[in-house]
C-alpha positions as CSV (number, residue, x, y, z in Angstrom):
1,X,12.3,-15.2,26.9
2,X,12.7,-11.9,24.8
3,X,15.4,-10.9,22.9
4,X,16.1,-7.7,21.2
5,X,17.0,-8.3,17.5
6,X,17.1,-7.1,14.3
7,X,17.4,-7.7,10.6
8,X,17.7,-6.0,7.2
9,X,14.9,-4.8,5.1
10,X,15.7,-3.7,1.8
11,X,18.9,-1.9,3.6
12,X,17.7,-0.5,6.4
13,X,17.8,-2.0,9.9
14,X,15.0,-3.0,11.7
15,X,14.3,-3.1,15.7
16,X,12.7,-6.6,16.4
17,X,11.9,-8.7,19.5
18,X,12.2,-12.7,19.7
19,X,10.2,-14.2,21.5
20,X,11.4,-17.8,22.5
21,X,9.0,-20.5,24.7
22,X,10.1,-22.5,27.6
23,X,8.6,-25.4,25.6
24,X,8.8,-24.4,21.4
25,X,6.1,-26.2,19.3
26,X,8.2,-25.9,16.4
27,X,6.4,-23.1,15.3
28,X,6.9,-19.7,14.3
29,X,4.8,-16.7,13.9
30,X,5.7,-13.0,12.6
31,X,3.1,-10.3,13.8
32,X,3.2,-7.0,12.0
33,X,1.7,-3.6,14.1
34,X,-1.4,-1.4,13.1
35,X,-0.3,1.8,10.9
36,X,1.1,4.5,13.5
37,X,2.0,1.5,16.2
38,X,5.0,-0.3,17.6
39,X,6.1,-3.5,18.9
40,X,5.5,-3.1,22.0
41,X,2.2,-2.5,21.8
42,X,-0.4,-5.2,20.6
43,X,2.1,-6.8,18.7
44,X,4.0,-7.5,22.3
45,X,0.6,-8.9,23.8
46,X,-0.1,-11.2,21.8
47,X,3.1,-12.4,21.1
48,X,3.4,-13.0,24.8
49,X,0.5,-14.9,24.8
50,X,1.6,-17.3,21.8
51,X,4.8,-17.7,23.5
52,X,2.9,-19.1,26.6
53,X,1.4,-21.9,23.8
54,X,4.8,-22.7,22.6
55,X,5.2,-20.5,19.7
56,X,8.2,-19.1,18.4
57,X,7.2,-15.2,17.9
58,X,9.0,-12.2,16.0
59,X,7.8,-8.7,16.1
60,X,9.1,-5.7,14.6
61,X,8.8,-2.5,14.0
62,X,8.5,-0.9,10.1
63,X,10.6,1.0,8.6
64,X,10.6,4.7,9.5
65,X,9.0,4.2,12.5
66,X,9.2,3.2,16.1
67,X,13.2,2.2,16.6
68,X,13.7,0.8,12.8
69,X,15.7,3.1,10.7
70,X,14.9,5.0,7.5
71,X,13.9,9.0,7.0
72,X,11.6,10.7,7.1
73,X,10.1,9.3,10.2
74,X,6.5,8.5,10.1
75,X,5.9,7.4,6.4
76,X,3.4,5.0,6.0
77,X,4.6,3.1,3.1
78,X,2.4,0.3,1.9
79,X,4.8,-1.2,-0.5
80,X,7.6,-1.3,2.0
81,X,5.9,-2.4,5.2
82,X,4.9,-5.5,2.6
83,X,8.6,-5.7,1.8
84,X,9.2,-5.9,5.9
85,X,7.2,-8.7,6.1
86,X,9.2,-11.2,3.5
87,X,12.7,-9.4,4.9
88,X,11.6,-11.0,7.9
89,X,11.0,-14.3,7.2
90,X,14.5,-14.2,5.2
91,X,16.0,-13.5,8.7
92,X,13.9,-16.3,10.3
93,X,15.1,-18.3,7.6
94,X,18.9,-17.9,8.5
95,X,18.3,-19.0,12.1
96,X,18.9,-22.5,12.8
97,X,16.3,-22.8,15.4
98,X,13.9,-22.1,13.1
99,X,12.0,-24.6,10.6
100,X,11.7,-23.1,7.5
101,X,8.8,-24.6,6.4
102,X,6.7,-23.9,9.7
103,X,6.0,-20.1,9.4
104,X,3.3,-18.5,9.9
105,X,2.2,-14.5,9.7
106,X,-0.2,-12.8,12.0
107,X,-1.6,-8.8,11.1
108,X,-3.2,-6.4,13.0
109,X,-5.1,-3.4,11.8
110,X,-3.1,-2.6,9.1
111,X,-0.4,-5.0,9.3
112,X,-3.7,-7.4,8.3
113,X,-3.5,-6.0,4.6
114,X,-0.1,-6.2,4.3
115,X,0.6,-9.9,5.3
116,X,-2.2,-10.6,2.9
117,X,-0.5,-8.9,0.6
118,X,3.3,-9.9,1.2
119,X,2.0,-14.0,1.4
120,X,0.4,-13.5,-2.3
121,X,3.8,-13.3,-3.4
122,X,5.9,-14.9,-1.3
123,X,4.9,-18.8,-0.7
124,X,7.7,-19.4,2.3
125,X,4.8,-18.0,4.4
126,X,3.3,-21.2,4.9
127,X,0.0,-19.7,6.9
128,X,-2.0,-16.9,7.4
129,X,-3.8,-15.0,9.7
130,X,-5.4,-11.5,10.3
131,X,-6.9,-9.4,13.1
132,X,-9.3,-6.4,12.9
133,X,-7.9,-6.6,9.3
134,X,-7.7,-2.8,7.4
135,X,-6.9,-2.2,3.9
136,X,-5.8,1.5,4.4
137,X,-6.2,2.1,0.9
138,X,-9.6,2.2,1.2
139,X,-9.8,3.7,4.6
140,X,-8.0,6.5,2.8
141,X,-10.9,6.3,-0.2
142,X,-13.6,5.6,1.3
143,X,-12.9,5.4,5.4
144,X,-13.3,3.0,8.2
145,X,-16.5,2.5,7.7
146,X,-16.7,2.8,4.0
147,X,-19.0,6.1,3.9
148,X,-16.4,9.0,3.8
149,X,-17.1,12.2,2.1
150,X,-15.7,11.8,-1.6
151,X,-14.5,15.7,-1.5
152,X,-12.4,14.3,1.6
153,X,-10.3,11.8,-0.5
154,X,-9.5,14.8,-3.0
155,X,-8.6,17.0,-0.4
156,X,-6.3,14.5,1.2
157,X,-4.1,14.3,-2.4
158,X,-4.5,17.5,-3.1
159,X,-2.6,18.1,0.1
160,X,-0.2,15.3,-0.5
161,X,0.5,17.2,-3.5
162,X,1.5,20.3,-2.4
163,X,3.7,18.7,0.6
164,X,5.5,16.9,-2.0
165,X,6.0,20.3,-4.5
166,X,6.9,22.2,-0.9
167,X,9.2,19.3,-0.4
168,X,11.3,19.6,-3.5
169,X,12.1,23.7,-2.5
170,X,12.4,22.4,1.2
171,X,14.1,19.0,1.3
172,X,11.6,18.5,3.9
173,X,8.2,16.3,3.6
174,X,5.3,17.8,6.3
175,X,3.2,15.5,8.4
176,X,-0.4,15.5,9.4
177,X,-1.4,14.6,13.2
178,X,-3.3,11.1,13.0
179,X,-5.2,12.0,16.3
180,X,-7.9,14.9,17.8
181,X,-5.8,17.1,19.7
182,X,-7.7,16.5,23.3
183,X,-10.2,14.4,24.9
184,X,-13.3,16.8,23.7
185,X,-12.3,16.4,20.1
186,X,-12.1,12.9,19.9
187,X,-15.2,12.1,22.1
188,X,-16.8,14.5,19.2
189,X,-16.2,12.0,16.6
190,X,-17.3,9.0,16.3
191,X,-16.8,5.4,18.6
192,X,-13.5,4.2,16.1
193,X,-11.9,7.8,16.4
194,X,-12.2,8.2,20.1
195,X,-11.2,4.1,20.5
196,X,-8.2,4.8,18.9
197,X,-7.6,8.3,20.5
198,X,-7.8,6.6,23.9
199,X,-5.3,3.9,23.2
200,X,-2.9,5.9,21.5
201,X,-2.6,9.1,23.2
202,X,-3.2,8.0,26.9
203,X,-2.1,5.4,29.5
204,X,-4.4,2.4,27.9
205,X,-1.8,2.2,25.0
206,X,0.4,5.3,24.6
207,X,3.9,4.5,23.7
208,X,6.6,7.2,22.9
209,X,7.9,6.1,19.6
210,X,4.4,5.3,18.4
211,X,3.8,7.9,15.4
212,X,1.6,10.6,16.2
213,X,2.0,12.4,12.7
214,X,2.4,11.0,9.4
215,X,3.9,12.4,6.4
216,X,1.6,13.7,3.6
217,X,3.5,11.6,0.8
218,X,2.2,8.5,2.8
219,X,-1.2,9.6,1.6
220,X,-1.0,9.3,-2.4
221,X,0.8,5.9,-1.2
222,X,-1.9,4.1,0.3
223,X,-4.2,6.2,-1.9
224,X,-3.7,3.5,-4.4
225,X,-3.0,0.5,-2.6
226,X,-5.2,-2.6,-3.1
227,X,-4.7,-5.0,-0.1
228,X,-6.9,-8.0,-1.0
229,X,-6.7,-7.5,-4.9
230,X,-4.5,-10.9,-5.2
231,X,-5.8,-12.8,-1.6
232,X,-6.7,-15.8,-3.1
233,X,-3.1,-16.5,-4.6
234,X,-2.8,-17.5,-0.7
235,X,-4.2,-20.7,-1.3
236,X,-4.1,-23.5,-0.9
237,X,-2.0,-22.2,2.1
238,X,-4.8,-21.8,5.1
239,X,-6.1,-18.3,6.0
240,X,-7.5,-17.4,8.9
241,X,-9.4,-14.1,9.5
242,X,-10.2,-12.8,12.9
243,X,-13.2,-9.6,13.5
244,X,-15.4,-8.3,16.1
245,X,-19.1,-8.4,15.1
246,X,-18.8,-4.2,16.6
247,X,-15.8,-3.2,14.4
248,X,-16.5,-0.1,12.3
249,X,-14.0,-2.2,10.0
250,X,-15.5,-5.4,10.2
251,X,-16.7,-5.1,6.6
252,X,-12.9,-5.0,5.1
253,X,-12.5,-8.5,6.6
254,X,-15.8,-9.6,5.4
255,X,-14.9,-8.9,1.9
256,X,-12.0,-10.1,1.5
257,X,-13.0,-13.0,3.2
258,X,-15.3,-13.5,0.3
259,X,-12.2,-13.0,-2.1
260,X,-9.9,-16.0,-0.5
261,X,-10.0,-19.4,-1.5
262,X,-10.2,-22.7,0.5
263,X,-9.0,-23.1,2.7
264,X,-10.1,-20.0,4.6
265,X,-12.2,-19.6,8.1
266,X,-13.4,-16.3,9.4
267,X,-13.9,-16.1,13.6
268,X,-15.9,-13.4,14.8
269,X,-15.6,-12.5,18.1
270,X,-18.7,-11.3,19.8
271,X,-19.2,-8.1,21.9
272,X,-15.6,-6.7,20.6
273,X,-14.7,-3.4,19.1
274,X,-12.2,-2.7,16.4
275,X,-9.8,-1.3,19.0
276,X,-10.8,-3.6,22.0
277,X,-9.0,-6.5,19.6
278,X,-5.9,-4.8,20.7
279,X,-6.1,-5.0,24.4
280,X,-9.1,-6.0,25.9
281,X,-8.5,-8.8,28.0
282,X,-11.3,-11.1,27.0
283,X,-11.4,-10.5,23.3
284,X,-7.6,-10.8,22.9
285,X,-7.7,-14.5,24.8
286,X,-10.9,-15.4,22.5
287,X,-8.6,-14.2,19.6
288,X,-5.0,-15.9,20.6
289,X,-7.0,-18.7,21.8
290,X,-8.6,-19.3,18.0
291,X,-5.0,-18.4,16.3
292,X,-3.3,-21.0,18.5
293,X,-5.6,-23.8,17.4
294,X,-5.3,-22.6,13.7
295,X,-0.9,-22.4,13.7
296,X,-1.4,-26.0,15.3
297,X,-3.3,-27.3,13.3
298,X,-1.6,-26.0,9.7
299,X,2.1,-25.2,10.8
């Protein structure tokens, strides 16, 4: 069953979806969304799927985007979507179905740096786990793959920049489109940029409140995040970490794999893209099926 919910985070309301199993296990998981995304996207799949296994599963959308509150729309804000994370596990916390001490978190994309990040700090998330795990600090320094164009970075807070000094004679912060305009632009890039093209801005993924544009303040924001600087303060909680051997971000979950402490295990699922862990049939069921054993096992 799903329910519509919602919760506070740091005073703003925040849309959320419960799902509860036929048969619970006991256990509950929190899935956070990529940067741009929604709940109802990859969030909603494999929550579904955990449900099927007997897990209690909460999803939600951040904080100026999707149908969560808080302007301007479209901020990426590292800090705060870390912040979402612990809000919801206070709101878990307060329902007396739920068992405190069994619950887990679950990120995708980016939501895979900042559950790193928010279970560093906050020890009531009693496991962890990660999918196609980004650190969009550095895919803002250095990009997906890690070989960006230095002049890019400095172009990228040099626009930030003036946004924000237009901003203060405005009272209005500018966005950025996140996507190539059409088809031909995005098959001109490379593999990562038309993958995510394709699920975001056509019928393999598209969702209406998923952010097509982000505001240029979100840029000196993740600019200088860090999301794996304090991984191994997870432990001795367990960490898993979920990649695909063809994922142009495959080496962001590598490292910081090498950063965690025991007990950690790192599954790669073969034949996979960075953007096929999303929705591709096969390597969602290899993931879910690998992040079901691990919440049984630890939880």
């Amino acid at each position: 069953m799903k329910q519509d919910v919602s919760f506070l985070s740091a005073g703003l309301n925040l849309a959320a979806c419960l799902y509860t199993p036929k048969r619970p296990n006991g256990r509950t998981i929190i899935v956070g969304h990529p940067g741009s995304s929604v709940k109802e996207q990859s969030p909603a799949l494999y929550a579904g799927k955990l449900c099927e296994r007997g897990f209690r599963v909460l999803t939600f959308d951040a904080a100026h985007q999707g149908a969560s509150e808080g302007l301007p729309r479209g901020l990426e804000n590292p800090a705060k979507r870390v912040e979402d994370f612990k809000a919801a596990v206070s709101w878990l916390q307060t329902c007396p179905e739920v068992d405190p001490a069994r619950i887990g978190g679950l990120g995708i994309c980016a939501s895979g740096g900042y559950i790193i990040q928010a279970a560093a700090g906050d020890t009531r998330i009693s496991a962890v786990a990660t999918v196609a795990a980004v650190d969009v600090g550095r895919q803002v320094r250095v990009g997906a793959n890690g070989a960006q164009d230095p002049a890019l970075l400095q172009a990228l807070l040099d626009g930030a920049a003036q946004a924000r000094s237009e901003a203060a004679v405005t009272g209005k912060i500018e966005g950025f489109p996140i996507f190539p305009a059409d088809e031909a632009s995005a098959r001109a890039g490379d593999l990562h940029l038309f993958e995510g093209w394709e699920y975001y801005c056509t019928p393999r993924g598209a969702h209406p409140r998923a952010a097509k544009a982000l505001t240029w303040d979100s840029i000196d924001r993740m600019a200088t995040f860090d999301a794996f600087r304090f991984i191994a303060m997870i432990a001795p909680r367990p960490l898993l970490m979920i990649t695909a051997d063809k994922a142009v971000t495959a080496w962001m979950t590598h490292d910081a794999y090498e950063r965690a402490q025991q007990p950690k295990s790192l599954h790669i699922i073969e034949g996979a893209t960075h953007v096929g862990l999303y929705d591709r049939e096969d390597a969602v069921n290899d993931a879910v099926g690998r992040l079901s054993d691990f919440y049984t096992d630890v939880l």
